[in-house]
N, C-alpha and C positions, 0 to 999 in steps of 0.2 A: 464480347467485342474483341476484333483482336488488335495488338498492338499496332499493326502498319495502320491500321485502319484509324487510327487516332491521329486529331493534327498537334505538328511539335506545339503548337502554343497552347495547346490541351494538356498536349505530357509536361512541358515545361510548370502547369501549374499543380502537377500531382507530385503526391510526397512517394520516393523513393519506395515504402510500402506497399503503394497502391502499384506501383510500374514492377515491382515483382511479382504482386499476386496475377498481374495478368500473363507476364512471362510463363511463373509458372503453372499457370490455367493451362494455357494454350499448349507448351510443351508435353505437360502429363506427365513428367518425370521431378527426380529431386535433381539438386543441383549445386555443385560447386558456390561459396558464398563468390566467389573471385569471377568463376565464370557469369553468376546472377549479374552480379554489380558490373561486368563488361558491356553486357547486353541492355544493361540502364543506362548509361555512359553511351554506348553506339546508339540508342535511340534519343538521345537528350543534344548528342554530337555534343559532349565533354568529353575532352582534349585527356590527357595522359596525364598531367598534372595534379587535374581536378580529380581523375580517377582516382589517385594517391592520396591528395589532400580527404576524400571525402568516404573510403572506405573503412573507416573507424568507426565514422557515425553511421554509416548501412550496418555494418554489423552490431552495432547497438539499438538502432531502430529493429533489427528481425528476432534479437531475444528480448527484447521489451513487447513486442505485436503476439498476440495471442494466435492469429492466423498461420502464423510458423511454426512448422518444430525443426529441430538442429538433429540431425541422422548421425549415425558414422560414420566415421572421417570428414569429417566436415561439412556432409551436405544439409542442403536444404531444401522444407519441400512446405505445402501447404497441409496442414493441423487435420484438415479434413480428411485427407486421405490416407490415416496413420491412426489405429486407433493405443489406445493405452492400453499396454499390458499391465494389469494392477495383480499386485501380487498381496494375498493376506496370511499371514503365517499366524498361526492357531500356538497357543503353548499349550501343553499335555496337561498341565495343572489347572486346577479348577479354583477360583476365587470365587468364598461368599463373600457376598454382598451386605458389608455393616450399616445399620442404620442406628445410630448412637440418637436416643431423646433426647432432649435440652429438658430438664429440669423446669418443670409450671411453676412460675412467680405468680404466689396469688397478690391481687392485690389488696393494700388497706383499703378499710373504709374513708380513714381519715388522711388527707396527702401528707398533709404539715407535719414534722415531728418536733417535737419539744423536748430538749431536753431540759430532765425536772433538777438534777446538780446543780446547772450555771445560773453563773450570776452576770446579772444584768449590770453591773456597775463596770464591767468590764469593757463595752461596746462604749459606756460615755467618758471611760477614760484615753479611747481612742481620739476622739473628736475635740479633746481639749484643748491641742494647737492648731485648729481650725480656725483660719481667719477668712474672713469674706472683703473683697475688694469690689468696689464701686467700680463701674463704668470711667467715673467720673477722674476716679481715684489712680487709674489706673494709668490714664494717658501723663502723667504730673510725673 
């Protein structure tokens, strides 16, 4: 679809995003961020002001959009037509590969362990300033 071809109350409800990617559909080329956002502005017929006030956030909308990429010197173009040069750089040195065991916990038969030293009078000398308070007792 090309841009003229859309009516302003149409572009007026598309997000600055969408009105680049068809700019730059239709051109075929990448593009100046300054020049994109004039030709969003001339089709939106935003004034000079709004151009100023609102080129901060087009430029953060086009590196937050996956559909972009940012060229040299500042252009921009659609993601599509750019592919990744991915670079893998190999080091000369060869690493083995450790694989350290974890030591087998067997398990007891029995879970509980006891110990056979302590003494039990110990646990109820805990519990000797132990008081218990009523309900009843409590609101008082």
């Amino acid at each position: 679809m090309k841009l003229k071809d859309i009516p302003k109350e149409e572009l007026e409800l598309m997000g600055y995003d969408d009105i680049a990617y068809i700019i730059l559909e239709e051109s075929k080329k990448k593009m100046k961020i300054t020049d994109l956002f004039q030709k969003i502005c001339d089709a939106l017929g935003l004034s000079e002001q709004e151009y100023e006030a609102h080129i901060a956030d087009f430029f953060e909308i086009l590196t937050t959009d996956k559909k972009f990429v940012m060229l040299e010197d500042g252009y921009w173009d659609l993601r599509t037509r750019h592919s990744e040069k991915l670079v893998i750089e190999e080091d000369d040195e060869e690493y083995e590969e450790v694989i350290e065991e974890e030591p087998v916990i067997e398990e007891e038969e029995n879970d509980t362990f006891y110990d056979e030293d302590s003494d039990d009078d110990t646990t109820d000398d805990d519990l000797k300033d132990l008081v218990i308070i009523d309900d009843d007792e409590e609101n008082l």
